[in-house]
C-alpha positions as MATLAB code, in Angstrom:
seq = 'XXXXXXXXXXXXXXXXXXXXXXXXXXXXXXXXXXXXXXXXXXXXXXXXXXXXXXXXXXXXXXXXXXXXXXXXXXXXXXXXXXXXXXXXXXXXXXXXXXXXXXXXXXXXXXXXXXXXXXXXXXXXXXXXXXXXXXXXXXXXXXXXXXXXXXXX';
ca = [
      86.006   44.008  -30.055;
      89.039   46.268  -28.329;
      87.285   49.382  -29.786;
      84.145   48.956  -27.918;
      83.567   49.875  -24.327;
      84.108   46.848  -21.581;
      80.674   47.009  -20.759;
      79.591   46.458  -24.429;
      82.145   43.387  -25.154;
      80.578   40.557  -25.093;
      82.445   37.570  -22.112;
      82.289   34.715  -24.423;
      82.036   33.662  -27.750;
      81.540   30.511  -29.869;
      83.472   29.816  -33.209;
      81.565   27.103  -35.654;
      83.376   25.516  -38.483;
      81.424   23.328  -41.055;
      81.218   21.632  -44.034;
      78.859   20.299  -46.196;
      76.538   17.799  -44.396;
      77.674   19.669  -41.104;
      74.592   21.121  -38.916;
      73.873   22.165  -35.443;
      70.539   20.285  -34.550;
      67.062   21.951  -33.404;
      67.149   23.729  -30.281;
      66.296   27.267  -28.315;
      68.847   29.584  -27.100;
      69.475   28.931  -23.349;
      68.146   31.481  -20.802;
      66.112   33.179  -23.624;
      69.110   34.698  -24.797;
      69.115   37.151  -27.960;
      71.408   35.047  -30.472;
      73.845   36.461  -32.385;
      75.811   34.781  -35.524;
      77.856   36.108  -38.096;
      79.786   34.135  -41.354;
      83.170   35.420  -41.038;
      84.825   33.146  -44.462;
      83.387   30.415  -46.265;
      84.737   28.906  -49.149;
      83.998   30.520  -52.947;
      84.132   27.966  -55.344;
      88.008   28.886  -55.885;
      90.709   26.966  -56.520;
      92.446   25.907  -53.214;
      95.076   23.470  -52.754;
      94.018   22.205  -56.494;
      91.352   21.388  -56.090;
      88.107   23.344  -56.969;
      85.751   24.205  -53.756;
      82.620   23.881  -53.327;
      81.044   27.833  -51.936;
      80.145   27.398  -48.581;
      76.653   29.007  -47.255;
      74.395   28.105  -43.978;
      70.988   27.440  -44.177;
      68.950   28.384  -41.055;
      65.432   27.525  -40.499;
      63.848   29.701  -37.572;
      60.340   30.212  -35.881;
      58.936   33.447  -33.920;
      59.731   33.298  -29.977;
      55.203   33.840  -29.805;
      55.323   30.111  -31.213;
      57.518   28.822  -28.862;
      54.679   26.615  -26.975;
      53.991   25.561  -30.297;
      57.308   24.315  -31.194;
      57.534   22.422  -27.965;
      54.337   20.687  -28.662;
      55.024   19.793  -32.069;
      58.368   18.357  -31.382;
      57.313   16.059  -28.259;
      53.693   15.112  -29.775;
      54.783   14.353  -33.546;
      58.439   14.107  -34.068;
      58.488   12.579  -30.381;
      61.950   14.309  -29.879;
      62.488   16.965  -26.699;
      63.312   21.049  -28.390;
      65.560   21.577  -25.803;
      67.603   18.527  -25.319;
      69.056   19.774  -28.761;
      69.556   15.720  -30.504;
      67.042   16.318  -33.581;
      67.546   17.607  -37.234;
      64.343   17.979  -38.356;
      63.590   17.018  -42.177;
      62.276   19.708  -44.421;
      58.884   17.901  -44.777;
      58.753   18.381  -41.048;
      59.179   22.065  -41.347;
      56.852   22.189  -44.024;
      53.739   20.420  -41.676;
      54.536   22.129  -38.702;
      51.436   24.715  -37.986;
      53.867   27.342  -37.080;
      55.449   29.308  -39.307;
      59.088   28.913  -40.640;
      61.653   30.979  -41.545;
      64.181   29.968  -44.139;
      67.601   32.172  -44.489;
      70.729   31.496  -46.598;
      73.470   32.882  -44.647;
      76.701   33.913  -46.406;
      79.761   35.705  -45.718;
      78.962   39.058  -43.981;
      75.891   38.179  -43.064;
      74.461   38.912  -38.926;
      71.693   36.452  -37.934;
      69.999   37.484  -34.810;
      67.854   34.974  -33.112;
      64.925   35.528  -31.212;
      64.894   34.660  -27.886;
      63.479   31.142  -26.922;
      62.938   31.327  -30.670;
      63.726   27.345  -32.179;
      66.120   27.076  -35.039;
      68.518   24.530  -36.997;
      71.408   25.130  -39.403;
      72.280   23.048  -42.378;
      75.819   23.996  -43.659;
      76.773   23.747  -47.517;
      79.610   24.219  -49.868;
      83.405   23.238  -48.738;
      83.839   25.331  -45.732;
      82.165   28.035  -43.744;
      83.474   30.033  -40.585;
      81.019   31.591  -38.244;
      81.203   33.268  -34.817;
      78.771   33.195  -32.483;
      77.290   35.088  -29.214;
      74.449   34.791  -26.511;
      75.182   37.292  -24.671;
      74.089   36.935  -21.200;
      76.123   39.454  -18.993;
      76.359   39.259  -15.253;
      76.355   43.556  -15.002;
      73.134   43.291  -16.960;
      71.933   40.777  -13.561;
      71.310   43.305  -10.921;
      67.695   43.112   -9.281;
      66.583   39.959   -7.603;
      64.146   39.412  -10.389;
      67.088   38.173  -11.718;
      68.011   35.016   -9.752;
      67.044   31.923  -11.313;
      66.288   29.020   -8.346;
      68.195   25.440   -9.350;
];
């Protein structure tokens, strides 16, 4: 991150650690945010501590950001959960039903997701470990035009 210029380093970002069984629920990037994730280590089915590991490996399930209206419907009218309060796993055989489609990616070490903005996806982690770092970036140079200021 040094190497880059300041106005290309991103202000904050997120580290997720996980396991198998670990996941971050269904939701939409914040502000309409591009998303950015990459898998920085997982485990490889080594031998660590004696014991054999498991190889670790994130499955994401994503939709397009045109089917965002979509998604929002279909969450509130048949899973009768909310998209953006982010609380909700959705089961495969929802994903499957949904009349949107879905995109289903095996992340592993090395490998950059980018989101789409306002674009709703989950992520089941497997394996014994796996190491990810995360970015939305929203930067407050790139806010400069009152078409910019959001009303709360």
């Amino acid at each position: 991150m040094s190497s880059l210029p300041s106005n290309m380093r991103a202000e904050n970002l997120m580290c997720y650690i996980g396991h198998e069984g670990t996941y971050t629920p269904s939701h939409q990037e914040m502000c309409g945010g591009l998303g950015h994730n990459i898998m920085v280590e997982a485990s490889d089915g080594s031998t660590e501590h004696g014991k054999r590991t498991s190889p670790g490996s994130s499955i994401w399930f994503m939709t397009e950001t045109k089917d965002r209206h979509i998604v929002s419907d279909f969450w509130t009218s048949i899973l009768c959960q909310h998209i953006d309060i982010e609380d909700h796993f959705a089961q495969i055989n929802a994903w499957k039903a949904a009349p949107f489609k879905t995109y289903v990616v095996e992340q592993k070490p090395g490998d950059f997701i980018l989101v789409s903005p306002l674009a709703a996806h989950q992520i089941w982690n497997t394996g014994t470990r796996t190491m990810k770092v995360a970015g939305n970036p929203h930067y407050r140079r790139h806010l400069t035009g009152p078409e910019h200021v959001l009303i709360t």
